[in-house]
N, C-alpha and C positions, 0 to 999 in steps of 0.2 A: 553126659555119663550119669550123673545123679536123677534125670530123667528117665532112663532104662534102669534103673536098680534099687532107686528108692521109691516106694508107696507111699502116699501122701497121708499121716492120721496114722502109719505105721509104727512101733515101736520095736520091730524084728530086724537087730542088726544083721544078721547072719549072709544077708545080700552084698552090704558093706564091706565085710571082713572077707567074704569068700572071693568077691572082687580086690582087695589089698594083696589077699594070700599069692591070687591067680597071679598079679602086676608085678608081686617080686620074683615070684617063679620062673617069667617069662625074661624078666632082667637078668638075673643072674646067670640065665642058661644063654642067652644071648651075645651079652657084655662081659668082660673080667671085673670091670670095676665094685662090682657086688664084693664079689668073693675073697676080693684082696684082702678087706677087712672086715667080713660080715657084716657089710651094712653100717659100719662105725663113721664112716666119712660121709655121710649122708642124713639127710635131712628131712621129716614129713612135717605140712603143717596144717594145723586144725582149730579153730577157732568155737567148733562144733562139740557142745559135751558128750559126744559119742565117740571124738578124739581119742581120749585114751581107752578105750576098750574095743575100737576097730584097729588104734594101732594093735593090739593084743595077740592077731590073727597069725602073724609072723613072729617066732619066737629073737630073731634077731632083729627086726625092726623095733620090739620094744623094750629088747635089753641092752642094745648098740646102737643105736640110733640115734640123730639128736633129734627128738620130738619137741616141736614148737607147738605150744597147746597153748589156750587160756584157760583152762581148767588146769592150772598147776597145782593139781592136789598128790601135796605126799602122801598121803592115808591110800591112795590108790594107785602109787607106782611110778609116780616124779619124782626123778632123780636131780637137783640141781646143778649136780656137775656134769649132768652131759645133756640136759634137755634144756630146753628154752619156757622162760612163762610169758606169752603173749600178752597184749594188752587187750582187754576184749573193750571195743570201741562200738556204738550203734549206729554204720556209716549211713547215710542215706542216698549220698553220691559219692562221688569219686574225690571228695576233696568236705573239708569243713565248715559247713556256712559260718560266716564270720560273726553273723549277731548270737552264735553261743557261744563265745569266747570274749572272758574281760569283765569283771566287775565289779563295784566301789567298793572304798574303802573301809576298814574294818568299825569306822565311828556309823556308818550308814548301812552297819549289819544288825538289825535287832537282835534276832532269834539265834539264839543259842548252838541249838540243833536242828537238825529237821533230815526227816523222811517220808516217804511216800512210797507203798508200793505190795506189789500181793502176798499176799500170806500162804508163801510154799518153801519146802526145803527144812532143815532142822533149828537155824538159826533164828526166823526172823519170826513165828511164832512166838518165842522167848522174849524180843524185843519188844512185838504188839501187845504182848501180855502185860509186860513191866510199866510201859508209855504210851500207849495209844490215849490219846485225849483225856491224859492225866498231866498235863504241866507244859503251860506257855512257852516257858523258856525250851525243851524240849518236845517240838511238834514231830509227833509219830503217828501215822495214818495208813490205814491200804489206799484210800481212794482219796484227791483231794474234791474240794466242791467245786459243784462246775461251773466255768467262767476264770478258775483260777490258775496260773499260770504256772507248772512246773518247775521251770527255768525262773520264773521272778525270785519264787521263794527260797531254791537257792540262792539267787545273788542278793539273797535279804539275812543269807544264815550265815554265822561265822562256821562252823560246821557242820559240814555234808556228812551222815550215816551210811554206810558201806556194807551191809550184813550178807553176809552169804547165800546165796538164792537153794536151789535143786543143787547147782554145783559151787564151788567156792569162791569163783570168779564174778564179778557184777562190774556191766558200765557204768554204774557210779563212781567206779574211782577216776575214773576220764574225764565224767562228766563233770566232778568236780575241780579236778584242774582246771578244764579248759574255763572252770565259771568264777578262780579265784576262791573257793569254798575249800578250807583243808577237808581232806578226806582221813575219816575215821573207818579203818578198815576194822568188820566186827567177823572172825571166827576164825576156826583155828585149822593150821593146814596146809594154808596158801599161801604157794611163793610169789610172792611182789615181783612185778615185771623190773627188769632191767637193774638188778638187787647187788649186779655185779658191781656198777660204777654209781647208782645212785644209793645216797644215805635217806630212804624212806623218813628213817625216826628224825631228821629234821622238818619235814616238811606234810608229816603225816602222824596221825596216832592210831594206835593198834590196842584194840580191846577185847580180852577172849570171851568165851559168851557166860561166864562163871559169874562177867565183872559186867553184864549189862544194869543188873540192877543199880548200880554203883556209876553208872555214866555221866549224867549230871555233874556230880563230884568230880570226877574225872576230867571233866571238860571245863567246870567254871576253875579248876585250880589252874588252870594254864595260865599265866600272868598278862595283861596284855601286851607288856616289850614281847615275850616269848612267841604271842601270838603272830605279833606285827610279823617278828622275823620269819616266823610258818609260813604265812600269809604270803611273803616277798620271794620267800625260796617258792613256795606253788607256781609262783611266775616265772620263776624263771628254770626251772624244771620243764616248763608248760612245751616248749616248743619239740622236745623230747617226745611228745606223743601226738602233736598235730599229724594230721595226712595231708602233702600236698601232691599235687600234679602239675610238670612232672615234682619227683622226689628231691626237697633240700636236705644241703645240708644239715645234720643234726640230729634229723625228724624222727618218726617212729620207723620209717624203712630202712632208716641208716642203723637205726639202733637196735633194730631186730638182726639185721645183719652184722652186726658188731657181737651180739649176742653167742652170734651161731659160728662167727669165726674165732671169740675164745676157746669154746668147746672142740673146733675143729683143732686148737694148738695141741688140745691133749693125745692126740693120734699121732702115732707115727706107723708109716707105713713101709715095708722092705722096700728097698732103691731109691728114699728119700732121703736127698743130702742132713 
């Protein structure tokens, strides 16, 4: 389908949304189950930050709907209580290769901070401004040198940088779990996936982009018992957004569907007990 409707290099939603529009049209005229509840008992998901403004095209799909996004930006019409925030993951197969998951412990973390990555979107200008190749303990760069390993220097940081891309969501916060790096999620906006049953603020730090200049401070006053315990909760939160095949228990498939079936309790439909 995305092969017949989207152009490649294109940025003209209008193909998307008129094929959304056309898919509920055809449902609802077809099936009851649309109209029972405008679309309330149903579900789209999008992982794509063209997500919330193709859902847009259907006025019931984006105000009744539970939309599964990873772009859960409330500035643009994420509802918490009936939509879902995806974990946006960089899969590369169908499952997680296991050497980016797991690593030492927080005495064999030098660096303080660390990021790496382009300079787009509102936030992360503001951080390259503040830190880019201005302080050891906090390493902030677009590009690392080459030969050097992404993945090392995370498992070399006690904390991973989080800053919000073009959209508010970034696979750093995944990336971070799965590497033992607490994630410091930077901008303001985004709902943290799975916010229902996990407590973020133990196992993560949240910093609006008012207080980047001010990070350092932020991050060296974490005590290190406090840290250890961040550090121990990252692990074991971790299995909470692994992808396996097939799906275990616990994982991100369970937890997206656990997601979407609180949201479903809030409906009730005529002729349900």
């Amino acid at each position: 389908m995305v092969k017949m409707i989207y152009e490649p290099n294109s940025h003209d939603m209008s193909p998307l949304r008129r094929t959304v529009f056309d898919y509920i049209d055809v449902l609802s005229t077809k099936y009851p189950y649309w109209n029972r509840s405008l679309g309330a008992d149903h579900f789209m998901l999008s992982c794509h930050d063209w997500g919330p403004y193709v859902s847009s095209a259907d006025g019931h799909l984006f105000s009744n709907s539970i939309r599964v996004l990873c772009n859960a930006n409330t500035s643009e019409g994420f509802n918490p209580s009936k939509d879902v925030s995806l974990p946006e993951i960089n899969l590369r197969s169908d499952v997680i290769d296991k050497h980016v998951v797991g690593g030492p412990s927080a005495s064999h973390r030098p660096i303080l901070a660390f990021f790496a990555g382009g300079d787009h979107g509102p936030v992360r200008p503001v951080l390259l401004e503040h830190w880019k190749g201005k302080d050891a303990d906090v390493q902030v760069s677009e590009y690392l040198p080459q030969g050097v390993s992404y993945i090392d220097v995370m498992r070399q940081s006690k904390f991973c940088l989080c800053p919000s891309g073009y959209e508010v969501a970034s696979p750093r916060v995944v990336e971070a779990i799965y590497l033992e790096c607490v994630p410091v999620v930077i901008g303001d906006d985004y709902v943290l996936p799975f916010s229902d049953v996990l407590n973020w603020s133990a196992f993560s730090v949240r910093v609006s982009v008012p207080d980047i200049p001010n990070l350092k401070r932020i991050l060296a006053g974490v005590s290190p018992r406090q840290y250890i315990r961040m550090k121990r909760r990252v692990r074991i939160v971790r299995r909470h957004f692994m992808v396996n095949g097939p799906p275990q228990r616990f994982d991100v498939f369970h937890m997206i569907l656990h997601s979407i079936w609180l949201r479903r309790l809030n409906i009730r439909l005529h002729g349900e007990d």
